[in-house]
N, C-alpha and C positions, 0 to 999 in steps of 0.2 A: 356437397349437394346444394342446390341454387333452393335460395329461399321463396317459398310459395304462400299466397293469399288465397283466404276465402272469399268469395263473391258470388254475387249475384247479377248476372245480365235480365233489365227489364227491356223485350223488344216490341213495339207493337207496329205492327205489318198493316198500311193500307192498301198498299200496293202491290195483287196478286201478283204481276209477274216479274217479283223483288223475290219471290219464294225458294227458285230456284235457286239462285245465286246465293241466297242467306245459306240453304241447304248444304250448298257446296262450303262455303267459310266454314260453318260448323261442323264438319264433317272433317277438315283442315287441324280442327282443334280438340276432338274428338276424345285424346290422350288424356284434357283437362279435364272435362265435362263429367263432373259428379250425378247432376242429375236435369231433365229438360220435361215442362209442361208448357202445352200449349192449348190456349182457350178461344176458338173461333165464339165473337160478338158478330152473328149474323144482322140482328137490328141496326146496329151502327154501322157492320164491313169492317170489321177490322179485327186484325188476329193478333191474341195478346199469350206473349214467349217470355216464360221464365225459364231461365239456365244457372244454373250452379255449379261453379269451377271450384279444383283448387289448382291455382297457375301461378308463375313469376309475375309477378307485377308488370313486367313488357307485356306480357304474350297476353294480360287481358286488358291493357290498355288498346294495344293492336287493335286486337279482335273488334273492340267497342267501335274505336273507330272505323273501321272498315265496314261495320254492320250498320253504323250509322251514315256511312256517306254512300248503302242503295240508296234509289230511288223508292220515294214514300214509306221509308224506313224510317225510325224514330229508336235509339236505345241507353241506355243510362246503365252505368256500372255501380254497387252499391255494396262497400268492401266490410269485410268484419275489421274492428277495431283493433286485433291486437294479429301479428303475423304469427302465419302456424305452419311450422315445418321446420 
């Protein structure tokens, strides 16, 4: 069995019609995803996504970067320290 990390995607969305497309990548990744909140900041417009994997190392490298090269997407991967699997 391929070894897996805990993590966290921090995503924050300016860009409503980035939505769909984020929807659909996550939805691609669906099998890792422990757990997912999201918090619309109406004052400022922007929509702030936290996600919790536990994945290979590739598949949330991937992910980050694909989530971060939508448009007016912005995301950061934030790994636990020791590997668990």
């Amino acid at each position: 069995m391929e070894e897996t990390r805990v993590a966290q995607l921090g995503i924050l969305v300016e860009d409503p019609d980035s939505v769909e497309a984020l929807n659909a990548l996550l939805h691609q990744y669906k099998d890792y995803i422990i757990g997912r909140m999201g918090l619309p900041y109406r004052a400022k417009q922007v929509n702030i996504i936290s996600i919790v994997l536990d994945a290979p190392q590739d598949a949330i490298s991937t992910l980050a970067g694909k989530v971060g090269m939508l448009p007016g997407v912005s995301c950061k991967a934030l790994y636990a320290k020791l590997p668990h699997g």
